[in-house]
C-alpha positions as CSV (number, residue, x, y, z in Angstrom):
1,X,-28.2,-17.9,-4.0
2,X,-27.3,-14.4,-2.7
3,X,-24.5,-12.4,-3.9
4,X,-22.4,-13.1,-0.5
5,X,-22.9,-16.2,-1.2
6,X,-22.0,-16.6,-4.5
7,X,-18.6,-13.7,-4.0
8,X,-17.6,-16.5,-1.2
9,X,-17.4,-19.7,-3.4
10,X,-15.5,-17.2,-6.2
11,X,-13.3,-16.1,-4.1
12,X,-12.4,-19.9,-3.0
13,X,-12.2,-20.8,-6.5
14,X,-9.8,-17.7,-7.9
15,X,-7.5,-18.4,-4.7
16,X,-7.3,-22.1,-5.7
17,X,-6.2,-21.0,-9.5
18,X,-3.9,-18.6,-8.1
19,X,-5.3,-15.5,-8.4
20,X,-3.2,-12.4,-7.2
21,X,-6.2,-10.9,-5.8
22,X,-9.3,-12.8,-5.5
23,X,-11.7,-10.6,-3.2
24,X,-10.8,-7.6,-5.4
25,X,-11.5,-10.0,-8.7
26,X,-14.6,-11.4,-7.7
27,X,-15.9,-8.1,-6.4
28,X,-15.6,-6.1,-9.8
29,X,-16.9,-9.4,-11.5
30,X,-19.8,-9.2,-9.5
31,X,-19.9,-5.3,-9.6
32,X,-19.8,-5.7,-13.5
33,X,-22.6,-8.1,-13.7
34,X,-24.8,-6.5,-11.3
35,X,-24.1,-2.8,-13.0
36,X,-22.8,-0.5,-10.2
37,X,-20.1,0.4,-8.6
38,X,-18.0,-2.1,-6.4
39,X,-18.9,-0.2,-3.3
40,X,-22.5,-0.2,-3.6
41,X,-21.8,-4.6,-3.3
42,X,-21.7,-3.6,0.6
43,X,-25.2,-3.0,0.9
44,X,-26.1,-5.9,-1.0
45,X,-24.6,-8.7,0.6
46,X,-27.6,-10.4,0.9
47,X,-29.9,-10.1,-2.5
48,X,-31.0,-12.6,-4.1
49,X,-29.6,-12.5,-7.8
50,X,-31.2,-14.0,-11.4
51,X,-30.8,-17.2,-12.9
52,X,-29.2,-14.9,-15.8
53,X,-27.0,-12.8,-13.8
54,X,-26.2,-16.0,-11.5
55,X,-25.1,-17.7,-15.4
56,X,-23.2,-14.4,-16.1
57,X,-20.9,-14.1,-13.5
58,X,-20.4,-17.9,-12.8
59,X,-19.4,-17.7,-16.7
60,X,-16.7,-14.8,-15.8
61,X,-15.4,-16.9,-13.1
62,X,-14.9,-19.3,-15.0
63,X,-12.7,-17.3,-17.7
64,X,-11.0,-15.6,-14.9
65,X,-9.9,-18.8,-13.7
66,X,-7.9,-19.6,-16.8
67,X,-6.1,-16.4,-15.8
68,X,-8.0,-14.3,-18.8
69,X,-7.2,-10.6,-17.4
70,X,-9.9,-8.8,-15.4
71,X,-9.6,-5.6,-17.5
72,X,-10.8,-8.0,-21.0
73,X,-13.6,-9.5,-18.8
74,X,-14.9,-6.0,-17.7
75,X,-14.2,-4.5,-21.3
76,X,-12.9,-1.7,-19.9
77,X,-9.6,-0.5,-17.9
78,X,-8.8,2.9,-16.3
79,X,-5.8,4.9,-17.7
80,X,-4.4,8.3,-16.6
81,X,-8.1,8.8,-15.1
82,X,-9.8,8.0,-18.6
83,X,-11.6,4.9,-19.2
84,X,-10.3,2.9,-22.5
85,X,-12.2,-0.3,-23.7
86,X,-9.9,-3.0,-24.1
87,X,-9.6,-6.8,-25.2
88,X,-7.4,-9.7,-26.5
89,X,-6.5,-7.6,-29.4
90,X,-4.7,-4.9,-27.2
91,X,-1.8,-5.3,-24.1
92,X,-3.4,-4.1,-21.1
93,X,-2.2,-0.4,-20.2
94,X,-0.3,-0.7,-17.3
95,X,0.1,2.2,-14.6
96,X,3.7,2.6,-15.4
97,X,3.5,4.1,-18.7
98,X,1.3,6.4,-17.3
99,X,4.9,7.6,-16.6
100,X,5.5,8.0,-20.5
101,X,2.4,10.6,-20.7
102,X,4.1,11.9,-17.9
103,X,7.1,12.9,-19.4
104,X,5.6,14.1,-22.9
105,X,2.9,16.7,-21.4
106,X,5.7,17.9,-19.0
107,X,7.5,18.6,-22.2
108,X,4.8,20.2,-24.0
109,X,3.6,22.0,-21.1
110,X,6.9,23.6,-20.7
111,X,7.8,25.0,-24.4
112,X,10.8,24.1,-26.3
113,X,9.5,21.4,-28.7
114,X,9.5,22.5,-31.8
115,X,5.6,22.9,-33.7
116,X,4.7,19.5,-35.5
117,X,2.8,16.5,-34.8
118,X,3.7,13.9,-32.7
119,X,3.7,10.0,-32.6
120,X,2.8,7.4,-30.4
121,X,4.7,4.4,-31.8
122,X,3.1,0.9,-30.9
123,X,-0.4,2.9,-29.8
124,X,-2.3,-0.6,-29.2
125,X,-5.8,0.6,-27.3
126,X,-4.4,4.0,-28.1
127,X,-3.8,5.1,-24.4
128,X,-0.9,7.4,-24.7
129,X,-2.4,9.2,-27.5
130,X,-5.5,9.4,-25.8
131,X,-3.7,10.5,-22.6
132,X,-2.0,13.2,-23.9
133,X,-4.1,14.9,-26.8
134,X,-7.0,14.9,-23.8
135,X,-4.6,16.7,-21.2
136,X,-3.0,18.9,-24.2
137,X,-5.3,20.7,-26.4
138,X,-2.6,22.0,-28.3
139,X,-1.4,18.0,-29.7
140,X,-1.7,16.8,-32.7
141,X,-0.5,13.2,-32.6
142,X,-0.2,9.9,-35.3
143,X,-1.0,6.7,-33.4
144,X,0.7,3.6,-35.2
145,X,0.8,-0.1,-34.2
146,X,1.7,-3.0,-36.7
147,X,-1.6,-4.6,-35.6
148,X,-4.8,-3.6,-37.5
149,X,-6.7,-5.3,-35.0
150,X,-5.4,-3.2,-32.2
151,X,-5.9,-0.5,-34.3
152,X,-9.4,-0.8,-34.6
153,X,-9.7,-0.4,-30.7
154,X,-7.6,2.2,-31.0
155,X,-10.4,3.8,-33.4
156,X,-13.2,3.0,-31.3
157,X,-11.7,4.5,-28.2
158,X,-10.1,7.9,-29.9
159,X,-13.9,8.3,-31.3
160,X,-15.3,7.4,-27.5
161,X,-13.1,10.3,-26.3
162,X,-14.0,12.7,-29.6
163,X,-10.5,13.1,-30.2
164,X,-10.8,12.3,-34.1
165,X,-9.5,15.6,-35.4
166,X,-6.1,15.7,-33.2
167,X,-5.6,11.5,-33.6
168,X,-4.6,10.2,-36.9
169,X,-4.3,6.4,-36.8
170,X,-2.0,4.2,-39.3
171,X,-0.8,1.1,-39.8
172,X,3.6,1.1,-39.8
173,X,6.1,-1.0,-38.6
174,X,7.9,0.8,-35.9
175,X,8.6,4.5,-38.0
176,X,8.6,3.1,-41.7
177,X,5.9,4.7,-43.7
178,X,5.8,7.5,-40.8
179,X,6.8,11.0,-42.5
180,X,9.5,12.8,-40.8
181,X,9.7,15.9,-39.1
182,X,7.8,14.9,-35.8
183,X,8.1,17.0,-32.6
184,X,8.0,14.0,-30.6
185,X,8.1,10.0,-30.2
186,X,6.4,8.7,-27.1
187,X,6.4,4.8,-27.0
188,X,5.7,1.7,-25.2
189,X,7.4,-0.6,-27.4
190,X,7.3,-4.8,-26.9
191,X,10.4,-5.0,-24.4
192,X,10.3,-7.9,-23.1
193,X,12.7,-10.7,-24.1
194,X,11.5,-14.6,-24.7
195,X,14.0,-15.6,-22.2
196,X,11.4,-14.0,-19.8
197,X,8.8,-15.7,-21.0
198,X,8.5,-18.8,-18.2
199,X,8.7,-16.8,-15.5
200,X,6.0,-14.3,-16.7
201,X,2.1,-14.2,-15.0
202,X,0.3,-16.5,-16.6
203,X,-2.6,-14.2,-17.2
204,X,0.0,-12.2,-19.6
205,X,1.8,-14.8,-21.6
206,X,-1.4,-16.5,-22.2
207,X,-3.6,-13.8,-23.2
208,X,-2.1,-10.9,-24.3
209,X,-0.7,-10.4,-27.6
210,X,2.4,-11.2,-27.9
211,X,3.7,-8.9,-30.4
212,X,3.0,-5.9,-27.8
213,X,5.0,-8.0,-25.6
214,X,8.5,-9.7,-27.4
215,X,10.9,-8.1,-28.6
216,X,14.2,-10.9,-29.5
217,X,16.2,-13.0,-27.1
218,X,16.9,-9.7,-24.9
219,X,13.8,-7.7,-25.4
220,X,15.3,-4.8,-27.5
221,X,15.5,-5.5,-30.7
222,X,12.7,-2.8,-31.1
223,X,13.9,-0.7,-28.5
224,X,17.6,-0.5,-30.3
225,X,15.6,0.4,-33.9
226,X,14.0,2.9,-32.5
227,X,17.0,4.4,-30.7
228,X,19.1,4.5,-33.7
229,X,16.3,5.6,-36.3
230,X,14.5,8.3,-34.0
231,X,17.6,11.2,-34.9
232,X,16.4,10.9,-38.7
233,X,12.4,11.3,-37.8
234,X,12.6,14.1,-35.1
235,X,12.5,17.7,-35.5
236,X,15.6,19.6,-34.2
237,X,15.1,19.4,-30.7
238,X,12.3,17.0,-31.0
239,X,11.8,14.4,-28.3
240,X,12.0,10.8,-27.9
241,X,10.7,9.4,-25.0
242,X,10.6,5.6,-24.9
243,X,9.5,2.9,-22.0
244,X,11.6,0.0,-21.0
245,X,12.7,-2.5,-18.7
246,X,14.6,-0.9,-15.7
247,X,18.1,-3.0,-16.6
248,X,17.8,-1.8,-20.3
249,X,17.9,1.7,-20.0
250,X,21.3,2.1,-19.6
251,X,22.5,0.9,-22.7
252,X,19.5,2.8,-24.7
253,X,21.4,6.0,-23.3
254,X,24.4,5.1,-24.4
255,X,22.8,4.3,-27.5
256,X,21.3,7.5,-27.7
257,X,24.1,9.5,-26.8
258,X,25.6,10.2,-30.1
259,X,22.6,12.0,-31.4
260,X,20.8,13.8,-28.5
261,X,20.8,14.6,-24.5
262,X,19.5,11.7,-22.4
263,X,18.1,11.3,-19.4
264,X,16.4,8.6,-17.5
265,X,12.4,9.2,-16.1
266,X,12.2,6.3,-12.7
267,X,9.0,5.2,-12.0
268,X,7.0,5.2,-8.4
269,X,9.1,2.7,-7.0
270,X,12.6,4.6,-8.0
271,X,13.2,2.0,-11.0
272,X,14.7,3.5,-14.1
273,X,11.8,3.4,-16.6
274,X,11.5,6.1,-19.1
275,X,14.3,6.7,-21.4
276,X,14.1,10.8,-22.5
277,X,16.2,11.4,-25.2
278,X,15.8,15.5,-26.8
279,X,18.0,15.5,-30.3
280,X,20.9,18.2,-30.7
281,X,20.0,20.6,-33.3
């Protein structure tokens, strides 16, 4: 079989398991297999392909099909224009906490924090971190995440990016066992509630971890502790900066209200998204 041929019967088969996107999955499947770049598949429409690389991509299909995510069948997934491995152990980074690095190197890049390190809470493959200690030369960051299996890609992809000496990874539960005195917290916490859960895409609910993902009934269990510890961690004008759901943010300023100046960050599609608190000296 040819690789037009075999991208055709894919494609049937991804659209049948209800695949979002089944030209685009089957293409960077194929692309993966083959080892270039999805464009180059253009020009190769008709070669003939190995019994192996046949088995491989067939066997990707296959895994795709039970609505594993693309990015932990490539092993790989683009954030803020930096390539991060990722798998089961990690929640895919999304593009809308690129938003969160967003907000943080606008801060940094503008003065006013005060001098310290800063923490990316719930760090998972370590993208945030990554994100902003490679745009800011000046950062010095503490990555945390509950998981020490999350952690561990965290490691590998901080060393991938030789950003060792300005990334310090540990183990905490949300800020305990983090030393005060930060400059800022940036962080993607689990914000999702478990009355969402039926209505979620399956590749999600079924494959990524779940404790990047649930936070209580409502989603903000986590969210809330943050809120009302982050005053007793930041520096004097340190920064909080905190992703949620676009119907919680709201409350979190109102929460936040009583220790710092809040605003709210929207995302591309004008939805309230990043919750920017700066604590009153």
């Amino acid at each position: 079989m040819n690789v037009d041929d075999l991208l055709s019967r894919a494609r049937s088969q991804l659209a049948a398991a209800g695949a979002d996107s089944p030209r685009l999955d089957a293409e960077l499947l194929m692309a993966h297999v083959l080892g270039v770049g999805r464009e180059r598949l253009i020009g190769r429409s008709r070669d003939a392909i190995t019994g192996d690389q046949c088995a491989a991509f067939e066997g990707l299909v296959a895994r795709r099909v039970r609505h594993e995510p693309v990015a932990y069948l490539l092993g790989r997934r683009e954030f803020y224009g930096l390539e991060l491995a990722v798998d089961a152990r990690v929640l895919v980074p999304r593009p809308e906490t690129e938003h969160l690095v967003e907000v943080v190197l606008a801060a940094l890049k503008e003065g006013g924090l005060p001098v310290g390190w800063g923490l990316d809470l719930g760090t998972g493959s370590g993208a945030v971190a990554i994100a902003i200690a490679h745009h800011c030369r000046a950062a010095r960051l503490i990555a945390s995440d509950v998981s020490r299996s999350a952690l561990a890609v965290a490691r590998a992809n901080v060393g991938a990016h030789a950003l060792g000496d300005r990334i310090h990874l540990v183990v905490a539960d949300a800020l305990d066992g983090i030393a005060p005195g930060l400059a800022f917290i940036a962080s993607n916490p689990p914000y999702v509630g478990e009355d969402e859960r039926e209505g979620m895409m399956r590749d999600v609910v079924l494959h990524e971890p779940e404790c990047a993902l649930f936070s209580g009934r409502d989603g903000t269990v986590l969210l809330e502790r943050l809120v009302d510890q982050a005053p007793a961690w930041l520096q004097p004008a340190g920064l909080l900066a905190v992703e949620c759901a676009p119907w919680q943010a709201e409350s979190l300023v109102a929460r936040a209200s009583a220790w710092g100046r809040c605003e709210i960050a929207r995302d591309l599609a004008g939805r309230p998204r990043i919750v920017v608190v700066r604590r009153r000296a």
